[in-house]
ZAMI-190153 format. One record per residue: residue in three letters; chain; x, y, z negated of N, C-alpha, C in turn. Coordinates in nm, 4 decimals, decimal comma. Atoms other than C-alpha are relative to their C-alpha. Example, Ala and Ser with C-alpha at 12.3 -4.5 7.8 and 13.67 -1.06 7.14 Angstrom:
BEGIN
+------+-------+----------+----------+----------+----------+----------+----------+----------+----------+----------+
| rest | kette |       nx |       ny |       nz |      cax |      cay |      caz |       cx |       cy |       cz |
+------+-------+----------+----------+----------+----------+----------+----------+----------+----------+----------+
|  Ala |     A |   0,0890 |  -0,1190 |   0,0000 |   1,2300 |  -0,4500 |  -0,7800 |   0,0900 |   0,1200 |   0,0000 |
|  Ser |     A |  -0,0820 |  -0,1190 |   0,0060 |   1,3670 |  -0,1060 |  -0,7140 |  -0,0770 |   0,1090 |  -0,0730 |
+------+-------+----------+----------+----------+----------+----------+----------+----------+----------+----------+
END
This chain:
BEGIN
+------+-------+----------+----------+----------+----------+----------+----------+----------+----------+----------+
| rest | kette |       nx |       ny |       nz |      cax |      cay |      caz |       cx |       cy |       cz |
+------+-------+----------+----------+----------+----------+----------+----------+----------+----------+----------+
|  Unk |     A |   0,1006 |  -0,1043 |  -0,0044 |  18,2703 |  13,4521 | -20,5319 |  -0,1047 |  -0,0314 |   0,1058 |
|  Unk |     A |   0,1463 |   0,0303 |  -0,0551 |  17,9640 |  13,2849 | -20,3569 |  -0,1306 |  -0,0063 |  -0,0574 |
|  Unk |     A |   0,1948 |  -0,0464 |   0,0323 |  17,5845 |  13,3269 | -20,3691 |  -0,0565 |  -0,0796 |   0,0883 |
|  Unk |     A |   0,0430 |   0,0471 |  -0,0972 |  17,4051 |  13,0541 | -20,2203 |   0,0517 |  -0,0288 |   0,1336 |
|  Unk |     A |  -0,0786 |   0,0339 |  -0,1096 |  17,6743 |  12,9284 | -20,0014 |   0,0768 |   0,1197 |   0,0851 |
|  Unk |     A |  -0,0471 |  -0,0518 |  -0,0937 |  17,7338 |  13,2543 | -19,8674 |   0,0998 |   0,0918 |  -0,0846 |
|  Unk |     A |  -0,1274 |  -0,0653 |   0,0897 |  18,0752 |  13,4404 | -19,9516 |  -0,0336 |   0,1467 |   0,0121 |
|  Unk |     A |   0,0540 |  -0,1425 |   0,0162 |  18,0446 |  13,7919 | -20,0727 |   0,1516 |   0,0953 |   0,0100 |
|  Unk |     A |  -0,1165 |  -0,0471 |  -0,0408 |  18,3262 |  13,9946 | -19,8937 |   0,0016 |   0,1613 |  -0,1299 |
|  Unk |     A |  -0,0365 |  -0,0327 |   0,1412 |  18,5021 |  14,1937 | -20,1930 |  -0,0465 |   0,1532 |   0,0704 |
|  Unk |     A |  -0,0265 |  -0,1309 |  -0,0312 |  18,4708 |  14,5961 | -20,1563 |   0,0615 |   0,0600 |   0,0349 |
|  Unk |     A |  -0,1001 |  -0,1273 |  -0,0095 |  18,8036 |  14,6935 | -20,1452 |   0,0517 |  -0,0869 |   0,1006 |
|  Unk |     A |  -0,0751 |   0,0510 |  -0,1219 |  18,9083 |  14,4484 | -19,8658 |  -0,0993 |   0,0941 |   0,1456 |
|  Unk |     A |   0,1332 |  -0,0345 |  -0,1128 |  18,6026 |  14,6288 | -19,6744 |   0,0392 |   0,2007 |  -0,0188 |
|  Unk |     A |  -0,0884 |  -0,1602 |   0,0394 |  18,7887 |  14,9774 | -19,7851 |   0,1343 |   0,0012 |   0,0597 |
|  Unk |     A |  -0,1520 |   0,0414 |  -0,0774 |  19,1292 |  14,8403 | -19,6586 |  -0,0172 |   0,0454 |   0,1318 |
|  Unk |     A |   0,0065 |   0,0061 |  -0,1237 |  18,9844 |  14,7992 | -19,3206 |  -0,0708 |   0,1487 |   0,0155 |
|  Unk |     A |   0,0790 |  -0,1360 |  -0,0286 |  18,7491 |  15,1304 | -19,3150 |   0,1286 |   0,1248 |  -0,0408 |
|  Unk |     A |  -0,1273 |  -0,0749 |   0,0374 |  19,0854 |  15,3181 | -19,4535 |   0,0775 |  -0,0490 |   0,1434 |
|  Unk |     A |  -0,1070 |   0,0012 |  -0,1344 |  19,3031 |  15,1930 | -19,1702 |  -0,0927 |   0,0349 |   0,0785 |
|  Unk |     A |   0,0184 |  -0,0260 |  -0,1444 |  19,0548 |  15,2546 | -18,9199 |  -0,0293 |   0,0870 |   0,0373 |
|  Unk |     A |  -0,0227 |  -0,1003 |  -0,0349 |  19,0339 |  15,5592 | -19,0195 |   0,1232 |   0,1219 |   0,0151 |
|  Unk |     A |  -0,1574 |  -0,0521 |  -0,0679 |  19,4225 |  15,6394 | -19,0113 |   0,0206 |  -0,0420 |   0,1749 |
|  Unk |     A |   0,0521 |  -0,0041 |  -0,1396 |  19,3738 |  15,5048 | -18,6313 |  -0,0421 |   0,1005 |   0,0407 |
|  Unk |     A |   0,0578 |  -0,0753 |  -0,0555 |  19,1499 |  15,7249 | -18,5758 |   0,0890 |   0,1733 |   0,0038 |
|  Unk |     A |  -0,0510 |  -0,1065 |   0,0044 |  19,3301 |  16,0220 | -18,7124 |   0,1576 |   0,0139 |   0,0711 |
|  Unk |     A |  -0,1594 |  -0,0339 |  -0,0719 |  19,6929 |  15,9488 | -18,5098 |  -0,0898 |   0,0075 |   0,1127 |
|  Unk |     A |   0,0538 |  -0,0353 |  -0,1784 |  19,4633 |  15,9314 | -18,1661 |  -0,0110 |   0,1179 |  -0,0591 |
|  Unk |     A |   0,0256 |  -0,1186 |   0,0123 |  19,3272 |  16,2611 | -18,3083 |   0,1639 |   0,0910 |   0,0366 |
|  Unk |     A |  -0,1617 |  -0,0678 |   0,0202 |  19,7379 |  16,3849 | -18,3365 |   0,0150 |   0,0007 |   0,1596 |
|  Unk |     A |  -0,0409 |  -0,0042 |  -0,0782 |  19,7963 |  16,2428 | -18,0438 |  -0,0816 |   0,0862 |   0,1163 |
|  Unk |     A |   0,0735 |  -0,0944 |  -0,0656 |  19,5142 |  16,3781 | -17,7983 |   0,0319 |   0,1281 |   0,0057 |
|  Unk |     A |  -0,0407 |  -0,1434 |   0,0031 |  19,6152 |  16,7028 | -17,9516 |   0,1941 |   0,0547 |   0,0303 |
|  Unk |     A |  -0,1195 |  -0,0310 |  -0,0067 |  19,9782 |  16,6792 | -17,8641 |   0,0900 |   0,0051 |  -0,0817 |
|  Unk |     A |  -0,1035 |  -0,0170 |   0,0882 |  20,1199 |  16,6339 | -18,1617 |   0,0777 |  -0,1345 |  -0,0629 |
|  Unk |     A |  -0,0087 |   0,1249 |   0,0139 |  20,2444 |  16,2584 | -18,1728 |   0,1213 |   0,0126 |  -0,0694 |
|  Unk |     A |  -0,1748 |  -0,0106 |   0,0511 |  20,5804 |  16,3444 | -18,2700 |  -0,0176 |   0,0710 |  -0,1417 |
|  Unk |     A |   0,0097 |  -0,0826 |   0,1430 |  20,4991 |  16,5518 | -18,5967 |  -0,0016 |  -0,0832 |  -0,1121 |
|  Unk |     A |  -0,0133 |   0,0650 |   0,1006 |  20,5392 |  16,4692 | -18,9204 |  -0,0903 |  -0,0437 |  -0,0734 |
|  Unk |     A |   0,1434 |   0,0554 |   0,0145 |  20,1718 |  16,3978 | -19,0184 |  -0,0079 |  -0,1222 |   0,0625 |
|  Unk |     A |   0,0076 |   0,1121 |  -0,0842 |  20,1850 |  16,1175 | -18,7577 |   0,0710 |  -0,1164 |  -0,0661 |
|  Unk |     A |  -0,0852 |   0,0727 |   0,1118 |  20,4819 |  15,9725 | -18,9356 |  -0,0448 |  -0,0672 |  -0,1523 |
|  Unk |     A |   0,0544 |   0,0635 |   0,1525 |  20,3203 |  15,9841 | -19,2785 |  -0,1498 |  -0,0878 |   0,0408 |
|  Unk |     A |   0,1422 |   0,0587 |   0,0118 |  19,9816 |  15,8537 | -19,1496 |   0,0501 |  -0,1656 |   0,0711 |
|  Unk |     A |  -0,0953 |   0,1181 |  -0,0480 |  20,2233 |  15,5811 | -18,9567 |   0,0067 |  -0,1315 |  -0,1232 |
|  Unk |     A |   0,0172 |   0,0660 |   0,0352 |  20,3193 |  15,4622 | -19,2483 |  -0,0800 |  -0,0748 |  -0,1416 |
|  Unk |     A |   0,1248 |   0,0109 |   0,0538 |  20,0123 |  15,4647 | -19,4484 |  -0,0321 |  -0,1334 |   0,0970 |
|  Unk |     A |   0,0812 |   0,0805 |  -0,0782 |  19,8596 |  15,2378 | -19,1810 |   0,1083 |  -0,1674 |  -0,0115 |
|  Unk |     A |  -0,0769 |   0,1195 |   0,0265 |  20,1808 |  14,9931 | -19,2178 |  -0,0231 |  -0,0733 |  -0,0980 |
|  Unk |     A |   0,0463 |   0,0323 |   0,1055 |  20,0996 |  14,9713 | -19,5672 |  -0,1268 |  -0,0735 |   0,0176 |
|  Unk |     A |   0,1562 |   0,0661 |  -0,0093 |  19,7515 |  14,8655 | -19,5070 |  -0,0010 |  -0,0940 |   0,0243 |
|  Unk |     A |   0,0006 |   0,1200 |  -0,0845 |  19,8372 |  14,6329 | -19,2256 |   0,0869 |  -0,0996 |  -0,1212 |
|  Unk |     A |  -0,0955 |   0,1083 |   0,0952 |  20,0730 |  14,4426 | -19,4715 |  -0,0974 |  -0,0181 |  -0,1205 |
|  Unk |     A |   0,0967 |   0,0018 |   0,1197 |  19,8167 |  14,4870 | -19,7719 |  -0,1161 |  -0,1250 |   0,0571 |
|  Unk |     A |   0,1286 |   0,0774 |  -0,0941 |  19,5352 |  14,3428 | -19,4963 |   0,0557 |  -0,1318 |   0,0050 |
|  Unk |     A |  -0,0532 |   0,0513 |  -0,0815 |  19,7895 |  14,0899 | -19,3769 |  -0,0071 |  -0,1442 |  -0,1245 |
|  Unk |     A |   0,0201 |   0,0566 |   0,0881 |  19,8478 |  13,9357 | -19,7212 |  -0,1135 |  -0,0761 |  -0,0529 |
|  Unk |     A |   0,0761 |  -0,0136 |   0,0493 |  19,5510 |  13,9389 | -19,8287 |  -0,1040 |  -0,1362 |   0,0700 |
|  Unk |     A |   0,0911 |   0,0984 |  -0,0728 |  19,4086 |  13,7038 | -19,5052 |  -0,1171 |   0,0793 |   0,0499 |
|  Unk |     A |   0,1050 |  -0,0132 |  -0,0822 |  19,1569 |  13,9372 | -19,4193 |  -0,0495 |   0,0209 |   0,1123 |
|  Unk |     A |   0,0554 |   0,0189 |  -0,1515 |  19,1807 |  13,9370 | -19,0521 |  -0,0210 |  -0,1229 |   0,0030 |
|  Unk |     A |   0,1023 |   0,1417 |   0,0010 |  19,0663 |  13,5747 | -19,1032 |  -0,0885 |  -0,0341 |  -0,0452 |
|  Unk |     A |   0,1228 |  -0,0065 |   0,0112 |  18,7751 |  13,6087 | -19,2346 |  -0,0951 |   0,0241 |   0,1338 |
|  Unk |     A |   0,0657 |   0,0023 |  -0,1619 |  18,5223 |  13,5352 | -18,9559 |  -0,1294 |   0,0939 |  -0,0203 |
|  Unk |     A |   0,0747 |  -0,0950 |   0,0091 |  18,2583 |  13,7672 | -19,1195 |   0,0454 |   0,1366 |   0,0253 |
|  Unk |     A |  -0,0810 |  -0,2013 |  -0,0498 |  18,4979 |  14,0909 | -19,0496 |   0,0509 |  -0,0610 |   0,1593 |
|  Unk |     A |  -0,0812 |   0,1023 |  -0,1355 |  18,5669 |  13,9340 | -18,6707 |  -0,0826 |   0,1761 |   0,0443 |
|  Unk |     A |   0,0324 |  -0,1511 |  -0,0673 |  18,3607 |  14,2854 | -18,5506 |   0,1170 |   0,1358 |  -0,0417 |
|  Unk |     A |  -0,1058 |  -0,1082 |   0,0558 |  18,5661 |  14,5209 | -18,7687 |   0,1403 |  -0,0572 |   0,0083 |
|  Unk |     A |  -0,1448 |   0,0877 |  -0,0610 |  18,8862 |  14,3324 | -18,6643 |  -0,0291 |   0,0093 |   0,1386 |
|  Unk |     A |  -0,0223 |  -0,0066 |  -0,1528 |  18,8031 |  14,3582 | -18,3022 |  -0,0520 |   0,2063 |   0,0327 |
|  Unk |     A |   0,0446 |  -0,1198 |  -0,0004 |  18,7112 |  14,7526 | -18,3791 |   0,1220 |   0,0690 |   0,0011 |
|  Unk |     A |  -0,1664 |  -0,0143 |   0,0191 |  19,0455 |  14,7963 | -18,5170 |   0,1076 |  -0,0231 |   0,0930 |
|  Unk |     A |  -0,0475 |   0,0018 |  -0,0918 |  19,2017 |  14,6481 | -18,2011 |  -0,0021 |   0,0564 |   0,0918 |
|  Unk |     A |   0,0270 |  -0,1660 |  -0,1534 |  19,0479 |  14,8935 | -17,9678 |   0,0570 |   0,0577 |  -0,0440 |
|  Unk |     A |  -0,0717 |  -0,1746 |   0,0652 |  19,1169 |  15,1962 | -18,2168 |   0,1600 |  -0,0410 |   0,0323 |
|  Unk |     A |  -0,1411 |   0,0107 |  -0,0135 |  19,4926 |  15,0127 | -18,1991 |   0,0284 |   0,0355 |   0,1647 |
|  Unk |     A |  -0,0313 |  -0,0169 |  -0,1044 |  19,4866 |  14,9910 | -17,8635 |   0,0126 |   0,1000 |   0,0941 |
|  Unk |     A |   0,0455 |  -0,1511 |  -0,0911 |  19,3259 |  15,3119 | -17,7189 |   0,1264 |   0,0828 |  -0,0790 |
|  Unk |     A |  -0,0549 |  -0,0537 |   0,0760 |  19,6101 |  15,4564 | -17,9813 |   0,1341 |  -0,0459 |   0,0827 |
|  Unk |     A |  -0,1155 |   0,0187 |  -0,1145 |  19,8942 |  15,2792 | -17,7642 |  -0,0297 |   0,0656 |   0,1534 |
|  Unk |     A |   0,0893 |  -0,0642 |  -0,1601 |  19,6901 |  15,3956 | -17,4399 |   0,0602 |   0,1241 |  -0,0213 |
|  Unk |     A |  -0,0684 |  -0,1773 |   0,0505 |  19,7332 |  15,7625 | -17,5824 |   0,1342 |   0,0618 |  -0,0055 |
|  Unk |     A |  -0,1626 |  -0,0258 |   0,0549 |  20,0793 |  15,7493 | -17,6715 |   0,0905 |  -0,0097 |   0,1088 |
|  Unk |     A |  -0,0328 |  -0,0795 |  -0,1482 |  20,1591 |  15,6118 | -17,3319 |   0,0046 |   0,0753 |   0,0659 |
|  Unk |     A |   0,0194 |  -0,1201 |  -0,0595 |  20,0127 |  15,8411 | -17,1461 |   0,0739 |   0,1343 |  -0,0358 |
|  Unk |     A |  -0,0769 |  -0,1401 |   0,0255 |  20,1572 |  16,1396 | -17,3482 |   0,1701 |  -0,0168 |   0,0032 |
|  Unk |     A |  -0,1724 |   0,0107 |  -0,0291 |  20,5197 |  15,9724 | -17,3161 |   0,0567 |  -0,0122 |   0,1236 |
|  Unk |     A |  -0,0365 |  -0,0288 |  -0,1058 |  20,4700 |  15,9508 | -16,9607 |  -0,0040 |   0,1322 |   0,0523 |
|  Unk |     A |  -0,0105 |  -0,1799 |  -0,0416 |  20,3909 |  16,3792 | -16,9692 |   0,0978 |   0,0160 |   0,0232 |
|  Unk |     A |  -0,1017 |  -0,0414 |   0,0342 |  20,6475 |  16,4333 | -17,1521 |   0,1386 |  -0,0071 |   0,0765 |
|  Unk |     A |  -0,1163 |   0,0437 |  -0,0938 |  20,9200 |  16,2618 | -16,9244 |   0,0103 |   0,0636 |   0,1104 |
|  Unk |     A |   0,0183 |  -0,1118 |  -0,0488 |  20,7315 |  16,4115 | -16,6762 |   0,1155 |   0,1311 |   0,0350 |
|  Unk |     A |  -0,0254 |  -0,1639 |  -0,0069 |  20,7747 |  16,7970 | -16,7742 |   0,1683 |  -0,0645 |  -0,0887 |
|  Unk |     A |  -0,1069 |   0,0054 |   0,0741 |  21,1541 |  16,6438 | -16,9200 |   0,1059 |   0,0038 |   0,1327 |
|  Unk |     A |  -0,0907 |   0,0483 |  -0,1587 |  21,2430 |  16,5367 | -16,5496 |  -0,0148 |   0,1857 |   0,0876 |
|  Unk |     A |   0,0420 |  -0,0956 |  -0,0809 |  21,1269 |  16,9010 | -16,4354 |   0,0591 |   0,0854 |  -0,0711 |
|  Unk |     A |  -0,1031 |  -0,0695 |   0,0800 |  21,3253 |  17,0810 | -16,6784 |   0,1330 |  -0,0094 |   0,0478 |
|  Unk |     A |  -0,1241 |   0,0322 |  -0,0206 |  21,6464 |  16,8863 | -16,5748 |   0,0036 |   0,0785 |   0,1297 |
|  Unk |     A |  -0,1108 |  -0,0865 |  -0,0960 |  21,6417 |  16,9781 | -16,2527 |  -0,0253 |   0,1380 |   0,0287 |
|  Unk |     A |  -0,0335 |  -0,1638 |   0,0012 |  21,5311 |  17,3344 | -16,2872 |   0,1530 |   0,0348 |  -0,0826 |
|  Unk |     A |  -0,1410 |  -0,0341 |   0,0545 |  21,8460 |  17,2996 | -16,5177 |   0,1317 |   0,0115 |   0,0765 |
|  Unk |     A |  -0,0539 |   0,0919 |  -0,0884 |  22,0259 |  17,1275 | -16,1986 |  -0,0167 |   0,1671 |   0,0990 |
|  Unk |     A |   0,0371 |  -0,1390 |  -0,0880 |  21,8948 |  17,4387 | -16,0085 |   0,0471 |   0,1116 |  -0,0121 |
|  Unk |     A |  -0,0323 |  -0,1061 |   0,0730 |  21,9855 |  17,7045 | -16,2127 |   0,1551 |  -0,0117 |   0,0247 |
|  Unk |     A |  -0,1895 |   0,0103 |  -0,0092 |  22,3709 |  17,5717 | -16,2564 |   0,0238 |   0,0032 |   0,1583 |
|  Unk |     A |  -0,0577 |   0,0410 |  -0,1821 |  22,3862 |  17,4803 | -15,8404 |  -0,0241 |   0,1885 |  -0,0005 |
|  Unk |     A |  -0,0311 |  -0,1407 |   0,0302 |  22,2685 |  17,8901 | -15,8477 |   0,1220 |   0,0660 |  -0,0093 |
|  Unk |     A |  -0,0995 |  -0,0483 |   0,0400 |  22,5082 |  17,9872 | -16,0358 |   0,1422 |  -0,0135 |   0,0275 |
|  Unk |     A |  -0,1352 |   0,0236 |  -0,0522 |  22,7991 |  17,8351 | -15,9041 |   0,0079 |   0,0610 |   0,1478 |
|  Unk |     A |  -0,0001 |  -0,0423 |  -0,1565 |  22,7065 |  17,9373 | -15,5412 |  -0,0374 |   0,1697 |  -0,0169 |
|  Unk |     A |  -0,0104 |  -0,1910 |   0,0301 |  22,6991 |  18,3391 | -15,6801 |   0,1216 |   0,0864 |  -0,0307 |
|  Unk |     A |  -0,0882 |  -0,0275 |   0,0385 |  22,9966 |  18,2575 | -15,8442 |  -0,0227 |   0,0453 |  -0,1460 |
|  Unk |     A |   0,0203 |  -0,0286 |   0,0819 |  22,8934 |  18,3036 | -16,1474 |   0,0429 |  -0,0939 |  -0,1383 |
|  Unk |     A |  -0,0643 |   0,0702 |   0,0855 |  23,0636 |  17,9819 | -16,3372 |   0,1440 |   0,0187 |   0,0137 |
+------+-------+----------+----------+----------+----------+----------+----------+----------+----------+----------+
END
């Protein structure tokens, strides 16, 4: 599929990538909003697996004419691990601050007499 030497990148490989990068976009959206763990995340998860394996096959992160939208996709991936960190370090966080109000509560209770 060339025209004067130059290759004419297909439509739906150029839909592949604009489809995943906009499942990217929509788990940062999840996540930002706190909801990383939900089941939307999951299904858009593995929507995006699909893709990547569809993409993967296919060779089109080697194409050197998609080298922008392949390095677009690595941010959106990346800022999407960034996110996820961050909200798994909250979470541990407010998980570690739970325990020992839990830790607190029982030491309480035993010193009232109450276990």
């Amino acid at each position: 599929m060339s025209t004067n030497s130059v290759e004419i990148i297909p439509d739906e490989q150029i839909h592949l990538l604009d489809e995943l990068q906009s499942l990217l976009e929509k788990q940062k959206e999840l996540v930002h909003r706190g909801n990383s763990a939900s089941e939307m995340m999951e299904i858009l998860s593995r929507q995006a697996d699909c893709l990547v394996e569809k993409i993967a096959q296919a060779g089109i992160f080697e194409r050197a004419e998609l080298k922008n939208q392949r390095e677009q996709l690595q941010k959106s991936y990346e800022d999407l691990c960034l996110a996820i960190t961050v909200q798994k370090a909250d979470i541990a966080e407010k998980l570690s601050r739970v325990r020992k109000g839990k830790s607190t509560i029982g030491t309480y209770r035993k010193s009232i007499g109450l276990t």
